[in-house]
ZADO-1210 file (C-alpha; in nm, 4 decimals, padded with zeros to 6 digits):
<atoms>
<atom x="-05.4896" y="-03.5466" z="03.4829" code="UNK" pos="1"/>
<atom x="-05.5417" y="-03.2131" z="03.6573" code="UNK" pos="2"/>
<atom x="-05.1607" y="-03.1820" z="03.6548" code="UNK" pos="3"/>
<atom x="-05.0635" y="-03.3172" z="03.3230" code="UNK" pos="4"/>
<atom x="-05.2334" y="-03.1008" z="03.1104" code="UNK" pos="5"/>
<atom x="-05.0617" y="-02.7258" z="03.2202" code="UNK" pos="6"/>
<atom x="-04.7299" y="-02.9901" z="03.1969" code="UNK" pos="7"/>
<atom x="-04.8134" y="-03.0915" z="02.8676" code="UNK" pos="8"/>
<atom x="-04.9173" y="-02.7173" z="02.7681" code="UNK" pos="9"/>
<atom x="-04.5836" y="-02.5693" z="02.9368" code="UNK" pos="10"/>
<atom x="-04.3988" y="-02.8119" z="02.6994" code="UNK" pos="11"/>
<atom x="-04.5497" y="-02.7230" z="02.3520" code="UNK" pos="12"/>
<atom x="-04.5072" y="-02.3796" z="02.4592" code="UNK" pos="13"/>
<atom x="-04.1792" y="-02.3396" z="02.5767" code="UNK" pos="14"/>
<atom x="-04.0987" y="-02.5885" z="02.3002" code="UNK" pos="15"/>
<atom x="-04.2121" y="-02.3520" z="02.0134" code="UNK" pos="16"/>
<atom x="-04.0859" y="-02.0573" z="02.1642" code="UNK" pos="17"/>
<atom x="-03.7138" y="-02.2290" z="02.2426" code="UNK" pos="18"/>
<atom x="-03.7067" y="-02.4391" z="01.9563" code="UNK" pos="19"/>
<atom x="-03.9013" y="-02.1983" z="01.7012" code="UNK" pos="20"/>
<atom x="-03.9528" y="-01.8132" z="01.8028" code="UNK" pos="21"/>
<atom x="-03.6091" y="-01.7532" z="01.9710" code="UNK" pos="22"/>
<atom x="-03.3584" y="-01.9266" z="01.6806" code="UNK" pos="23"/>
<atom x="-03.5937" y="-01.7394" z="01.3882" code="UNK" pos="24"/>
<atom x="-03.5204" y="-01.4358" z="01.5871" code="UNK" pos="25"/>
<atom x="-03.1660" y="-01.4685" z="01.6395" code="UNK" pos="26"/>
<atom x="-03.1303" y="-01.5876" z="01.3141" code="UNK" pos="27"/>
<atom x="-03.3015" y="-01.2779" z="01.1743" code="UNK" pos="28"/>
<atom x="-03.1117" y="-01.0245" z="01.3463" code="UNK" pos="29"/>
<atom x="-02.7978" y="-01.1878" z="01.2894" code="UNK" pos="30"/>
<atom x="-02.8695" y="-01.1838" z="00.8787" code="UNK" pos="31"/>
<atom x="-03.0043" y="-00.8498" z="00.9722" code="UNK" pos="32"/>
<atom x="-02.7317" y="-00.7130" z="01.1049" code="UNK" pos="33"/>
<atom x="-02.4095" y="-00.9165" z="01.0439" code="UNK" pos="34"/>
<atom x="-02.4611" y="-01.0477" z="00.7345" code="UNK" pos="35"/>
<atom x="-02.1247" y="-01.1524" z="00.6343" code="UNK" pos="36"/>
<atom x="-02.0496" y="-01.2950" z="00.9817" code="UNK" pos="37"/>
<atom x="-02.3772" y="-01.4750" z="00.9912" code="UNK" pos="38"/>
<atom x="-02.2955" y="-01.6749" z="00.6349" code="UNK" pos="39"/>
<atom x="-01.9474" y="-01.8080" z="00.7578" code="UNK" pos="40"/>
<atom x="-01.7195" y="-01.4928" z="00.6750" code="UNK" pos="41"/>
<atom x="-01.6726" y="-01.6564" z="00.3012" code="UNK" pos="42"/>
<atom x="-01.4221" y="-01.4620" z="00.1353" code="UNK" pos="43"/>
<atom x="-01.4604" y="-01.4983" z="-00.2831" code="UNK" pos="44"/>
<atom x="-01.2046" y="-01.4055" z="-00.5472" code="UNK" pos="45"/>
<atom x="-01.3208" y="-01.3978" z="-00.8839" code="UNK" pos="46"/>
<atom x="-01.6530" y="-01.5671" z="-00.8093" code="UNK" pos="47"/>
<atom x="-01.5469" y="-01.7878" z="-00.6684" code="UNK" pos="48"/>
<atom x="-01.5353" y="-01.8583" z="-00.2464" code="UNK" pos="49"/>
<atom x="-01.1793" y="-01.9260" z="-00.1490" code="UNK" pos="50"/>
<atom x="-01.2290" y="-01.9744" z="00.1867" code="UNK" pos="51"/>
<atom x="-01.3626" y="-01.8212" z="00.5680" code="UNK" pos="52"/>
<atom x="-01.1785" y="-01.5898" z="00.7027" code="UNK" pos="53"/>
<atom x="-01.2203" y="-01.7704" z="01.0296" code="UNK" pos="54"/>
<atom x="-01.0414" y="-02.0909" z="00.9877" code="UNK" pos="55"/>
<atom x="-00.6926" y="-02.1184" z="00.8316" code="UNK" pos="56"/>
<atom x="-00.5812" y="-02.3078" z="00.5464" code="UNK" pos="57"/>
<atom x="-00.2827" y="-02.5211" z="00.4943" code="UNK" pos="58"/>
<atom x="-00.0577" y="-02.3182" z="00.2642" code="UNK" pos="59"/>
<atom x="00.2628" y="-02.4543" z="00.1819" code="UNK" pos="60"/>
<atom x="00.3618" y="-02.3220" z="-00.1677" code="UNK" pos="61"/>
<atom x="00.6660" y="-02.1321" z="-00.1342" code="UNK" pos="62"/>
<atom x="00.4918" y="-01.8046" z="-00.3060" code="UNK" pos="63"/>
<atom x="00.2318" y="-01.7936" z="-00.0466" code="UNK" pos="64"/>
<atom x="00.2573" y="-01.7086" z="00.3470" code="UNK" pos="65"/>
<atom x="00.2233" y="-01.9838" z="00.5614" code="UNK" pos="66"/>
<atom x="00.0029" y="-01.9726" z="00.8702" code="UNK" pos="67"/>
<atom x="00.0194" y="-02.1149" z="01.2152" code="UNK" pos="68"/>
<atom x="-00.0058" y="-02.5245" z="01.2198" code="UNK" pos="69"/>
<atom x="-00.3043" y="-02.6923" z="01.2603" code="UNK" pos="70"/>
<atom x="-00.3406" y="-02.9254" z="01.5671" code="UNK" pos="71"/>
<atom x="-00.6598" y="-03.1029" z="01.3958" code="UNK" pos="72"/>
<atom x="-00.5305" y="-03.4033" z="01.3844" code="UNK" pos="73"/>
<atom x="-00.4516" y="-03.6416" z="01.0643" code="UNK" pos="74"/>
<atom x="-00.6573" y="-03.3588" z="00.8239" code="UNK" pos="75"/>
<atom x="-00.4972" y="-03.0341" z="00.8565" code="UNK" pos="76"/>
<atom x="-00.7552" y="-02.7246" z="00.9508" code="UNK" pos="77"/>
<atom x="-01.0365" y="-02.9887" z="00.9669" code="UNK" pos="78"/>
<atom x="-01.3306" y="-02.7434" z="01.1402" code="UNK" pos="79"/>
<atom x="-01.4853" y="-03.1153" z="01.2328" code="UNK" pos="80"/>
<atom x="-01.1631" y="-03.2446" z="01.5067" code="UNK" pos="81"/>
<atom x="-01.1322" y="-02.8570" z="01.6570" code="UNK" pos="82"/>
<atom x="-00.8607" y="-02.8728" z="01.9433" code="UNK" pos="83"/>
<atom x="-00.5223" y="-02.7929" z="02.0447" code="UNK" pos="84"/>
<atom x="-00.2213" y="-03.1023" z="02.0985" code="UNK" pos="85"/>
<atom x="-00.3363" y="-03.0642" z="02.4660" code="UNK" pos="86"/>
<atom x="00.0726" y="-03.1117" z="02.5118" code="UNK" pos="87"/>
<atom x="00.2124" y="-02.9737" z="02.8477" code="UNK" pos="88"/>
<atom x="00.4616" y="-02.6791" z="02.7868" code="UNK" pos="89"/>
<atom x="00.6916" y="-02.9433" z="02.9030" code="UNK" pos="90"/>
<atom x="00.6393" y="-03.2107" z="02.6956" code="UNK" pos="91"/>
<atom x="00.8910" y="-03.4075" z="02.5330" code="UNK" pos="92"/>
<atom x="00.6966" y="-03.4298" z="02.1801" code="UNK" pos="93"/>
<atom x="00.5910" y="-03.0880" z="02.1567" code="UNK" pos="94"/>
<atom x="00.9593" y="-02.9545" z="02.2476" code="UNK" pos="95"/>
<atom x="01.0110" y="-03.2450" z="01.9412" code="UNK" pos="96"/>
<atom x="00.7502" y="-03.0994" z="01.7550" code="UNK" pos="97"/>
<atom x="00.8423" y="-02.7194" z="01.7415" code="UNK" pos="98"/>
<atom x="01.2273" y="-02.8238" z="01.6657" code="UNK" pos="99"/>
<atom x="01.1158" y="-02.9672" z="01.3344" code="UNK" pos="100"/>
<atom x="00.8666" y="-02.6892" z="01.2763" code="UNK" pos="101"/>
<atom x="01.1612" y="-02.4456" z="01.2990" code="UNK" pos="102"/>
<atom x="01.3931" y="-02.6821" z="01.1110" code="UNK" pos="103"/>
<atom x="01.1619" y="-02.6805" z="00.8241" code="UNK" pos="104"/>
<atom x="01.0616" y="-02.3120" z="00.8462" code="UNK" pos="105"/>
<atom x="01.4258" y="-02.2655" z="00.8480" code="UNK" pos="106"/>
<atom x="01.5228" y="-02.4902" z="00.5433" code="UNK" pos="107"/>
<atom x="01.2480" y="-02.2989" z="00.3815" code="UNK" pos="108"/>
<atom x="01.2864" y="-01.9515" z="00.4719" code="UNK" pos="109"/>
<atom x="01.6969" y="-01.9200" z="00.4247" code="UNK" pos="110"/>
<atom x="01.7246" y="-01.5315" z="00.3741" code="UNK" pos="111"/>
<atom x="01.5120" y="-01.4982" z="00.6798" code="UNK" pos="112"/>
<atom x="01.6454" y="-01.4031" z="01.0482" code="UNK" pos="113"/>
<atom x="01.7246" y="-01.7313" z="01.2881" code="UNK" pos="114"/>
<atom x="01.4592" y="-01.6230" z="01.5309" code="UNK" pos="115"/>
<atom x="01.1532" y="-01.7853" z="01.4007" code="UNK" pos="116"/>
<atom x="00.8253" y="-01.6469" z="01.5378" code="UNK" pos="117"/>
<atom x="00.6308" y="-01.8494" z="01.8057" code="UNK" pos="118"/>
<atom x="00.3403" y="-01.8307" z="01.6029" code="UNK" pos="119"/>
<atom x="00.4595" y="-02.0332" z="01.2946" code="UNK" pos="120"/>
<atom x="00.5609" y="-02.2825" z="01.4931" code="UNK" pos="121"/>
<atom x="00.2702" y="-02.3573" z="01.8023" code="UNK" pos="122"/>
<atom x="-00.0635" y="-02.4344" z="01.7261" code="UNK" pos="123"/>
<atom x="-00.3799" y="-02.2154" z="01.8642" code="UNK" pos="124"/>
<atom x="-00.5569" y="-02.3752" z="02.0745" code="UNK" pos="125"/>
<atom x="-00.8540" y="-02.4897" z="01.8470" code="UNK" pos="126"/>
<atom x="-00.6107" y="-02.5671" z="01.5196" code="UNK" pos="127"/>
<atom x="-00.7784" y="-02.3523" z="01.3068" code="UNK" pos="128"/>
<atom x="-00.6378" y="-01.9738" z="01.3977" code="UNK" pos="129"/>
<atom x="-00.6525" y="-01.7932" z="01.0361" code="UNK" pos="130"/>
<atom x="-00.4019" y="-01.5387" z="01.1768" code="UNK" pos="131"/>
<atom x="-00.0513" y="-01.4815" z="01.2446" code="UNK" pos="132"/>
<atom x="00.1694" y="-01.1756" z="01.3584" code="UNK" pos="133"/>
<atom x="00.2875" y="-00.9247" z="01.1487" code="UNK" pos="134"/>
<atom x="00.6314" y="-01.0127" z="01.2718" code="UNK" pos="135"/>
<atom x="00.5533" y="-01.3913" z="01.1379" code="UNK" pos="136"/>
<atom x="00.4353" y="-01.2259" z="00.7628" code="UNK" pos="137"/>
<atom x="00.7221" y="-01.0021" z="00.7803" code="UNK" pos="138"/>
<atom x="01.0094" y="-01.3514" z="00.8369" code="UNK" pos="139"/>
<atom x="00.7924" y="-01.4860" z="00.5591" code="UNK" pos="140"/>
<atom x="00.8250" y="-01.1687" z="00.3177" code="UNK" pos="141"/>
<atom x="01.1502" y="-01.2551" z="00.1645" code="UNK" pos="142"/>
<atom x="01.0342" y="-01.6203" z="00.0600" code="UNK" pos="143"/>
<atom x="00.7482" y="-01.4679" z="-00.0854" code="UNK" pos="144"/>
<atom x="00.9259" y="-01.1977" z="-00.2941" code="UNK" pos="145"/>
<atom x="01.1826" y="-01.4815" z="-00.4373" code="UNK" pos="146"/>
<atom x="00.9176" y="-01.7166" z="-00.4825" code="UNK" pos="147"/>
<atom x="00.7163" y="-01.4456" z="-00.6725" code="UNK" pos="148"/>
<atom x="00.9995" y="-01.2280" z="-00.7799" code="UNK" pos="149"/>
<atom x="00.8341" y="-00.9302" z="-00.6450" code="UNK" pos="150"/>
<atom x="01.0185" y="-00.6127" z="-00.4672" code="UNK" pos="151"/>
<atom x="01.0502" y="-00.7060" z="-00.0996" code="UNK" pos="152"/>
<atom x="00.8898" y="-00.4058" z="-00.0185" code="UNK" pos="153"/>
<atom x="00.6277" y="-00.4283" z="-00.2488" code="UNK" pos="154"/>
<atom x="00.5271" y="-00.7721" z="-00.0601" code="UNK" pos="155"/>
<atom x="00.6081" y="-00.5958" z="00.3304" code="UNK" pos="156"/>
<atom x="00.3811" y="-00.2870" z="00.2165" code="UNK" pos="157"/>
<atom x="00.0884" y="-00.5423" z="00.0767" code="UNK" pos="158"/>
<atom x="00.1337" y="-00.6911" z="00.4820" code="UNK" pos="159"/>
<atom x="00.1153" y="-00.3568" z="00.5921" code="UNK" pos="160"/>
<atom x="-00.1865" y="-00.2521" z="00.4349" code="UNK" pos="161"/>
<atom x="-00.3546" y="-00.6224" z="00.5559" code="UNK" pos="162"/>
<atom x="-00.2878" y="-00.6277" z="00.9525" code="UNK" pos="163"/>
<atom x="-00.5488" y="-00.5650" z="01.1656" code="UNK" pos="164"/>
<atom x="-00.5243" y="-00.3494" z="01.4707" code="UNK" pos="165"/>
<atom x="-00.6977" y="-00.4004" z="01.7805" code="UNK" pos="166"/>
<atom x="-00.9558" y="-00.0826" z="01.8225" code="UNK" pos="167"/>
<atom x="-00.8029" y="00.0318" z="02.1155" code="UNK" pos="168"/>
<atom x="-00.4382" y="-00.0918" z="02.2091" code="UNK" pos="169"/>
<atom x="-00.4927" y="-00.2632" z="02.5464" code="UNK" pos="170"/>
<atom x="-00.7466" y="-00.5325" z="02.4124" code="UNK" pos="171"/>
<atom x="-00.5632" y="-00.6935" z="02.1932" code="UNK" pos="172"/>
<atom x="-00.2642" y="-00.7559" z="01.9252" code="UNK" pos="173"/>
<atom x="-00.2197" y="-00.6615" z="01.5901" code="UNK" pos="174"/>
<atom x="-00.3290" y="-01.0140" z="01.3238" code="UNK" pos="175"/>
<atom x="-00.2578" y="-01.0752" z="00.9793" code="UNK" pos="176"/>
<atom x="-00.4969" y="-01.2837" z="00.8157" code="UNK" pos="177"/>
<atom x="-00.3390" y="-01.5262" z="00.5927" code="UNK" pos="178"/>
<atom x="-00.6231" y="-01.6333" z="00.3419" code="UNK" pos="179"/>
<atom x="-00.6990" y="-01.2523" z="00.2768" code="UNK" pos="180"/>
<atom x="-00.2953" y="-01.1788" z="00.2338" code="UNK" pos="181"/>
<atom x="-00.2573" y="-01.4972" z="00.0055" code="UNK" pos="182"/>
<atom x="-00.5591" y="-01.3568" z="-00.1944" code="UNK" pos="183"/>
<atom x="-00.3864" y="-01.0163" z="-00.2137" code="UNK" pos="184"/>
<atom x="-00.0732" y="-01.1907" z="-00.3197" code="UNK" pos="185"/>
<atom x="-00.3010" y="-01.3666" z="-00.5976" code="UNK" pos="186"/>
<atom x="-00.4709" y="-01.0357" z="-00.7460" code="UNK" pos="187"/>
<atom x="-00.1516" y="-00.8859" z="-00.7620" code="UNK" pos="188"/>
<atom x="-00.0112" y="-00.8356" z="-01.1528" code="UNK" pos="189"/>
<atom x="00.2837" y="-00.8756" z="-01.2217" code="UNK" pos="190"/>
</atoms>
């Protein structure tokens, strides 16, 4: 009994302050300080949320930009089955795979160069990546002006003014997120 009770003390204590104290506190700094980040990154459009800017979305109408695929499984961009095709580089299905990605990016895309960006055609490695490269809006741009009948420039300046650079060169690439452009596209009158 001697030893039982400071056991049985320990565990209500370090239960309370694991399981109580430390997530309120994390919890309130986060809302504290990251607010946005801390409520899922929503990103709203005429009150209503369209989407986090985290996870991607399948887009497939030919007036919006299409991001990278998702490897989630039967449900596209499902944040529930998270994971990549775990296909070897060479893998007889994923070399199957990316040929009809490009085929269909191709069929789709007609005006556009023959060189299709990597990243429209290979998953991330958790499915969900809600960016692509500037390069991949850019091939994309000349659907999008047709589809919208918009100035092609008009469309590669509105890419231009939504890529994200790194903060300092050497730690990472330039992104394009594709909900935000698609929303841009959206508010756009025309």
């Amino acid at each position: 009994m001697s030893q039982l009770r400071p056991a049985i003390v320990l565990l209500v204590l370090l239960t309370v302050l694991t399981g109580a104290v430390y997530p309120l506190l994390t919890t309130g700094l986060a809302q504290w300080w990251f607010p946005a980040q801390a409520n899922g990154s929503l990103l709203e459009q005429d009150g209503a949320v369209r989407g986090s800017a985290l996870i991607g979305q399948n887009f497939s109408q030919p007036g919006h930009f299409w991001g990278r695929p998702s490897a989630t499984g039967d449900s596209a961009y499902n944040p529930l089955a998270s994971s990549g095709s775990n296909l070897a580089g060479n893998n007889p299905a994923l070399d199957k795979a990316v040929a009809e990605r490009v085929a269909a990016l191709r069929a789709a895309n007609p005006q556009a160069s023959t060189a299709v960006p990597v990243d429209l055609v290979t998953a991330s490695a958790s499915g969900l990546d809600p960016d692509i490269s500037p390069k991949a809006a850019l091939w994309q741009a000349p659907r999008i002006a047709a589809a919208r009948q918009l100035p092609l420039q008009q469309v590669e300046d509105l890419i231009t003014r939504h890529t994200a650079r790194p903060l300092l060169p050497f730690t990472g690439e330039e992104t394009v997120n594709v909900l935000r452009l698609n929303m841009a596209l959206d508010a756009l009158k025309h």
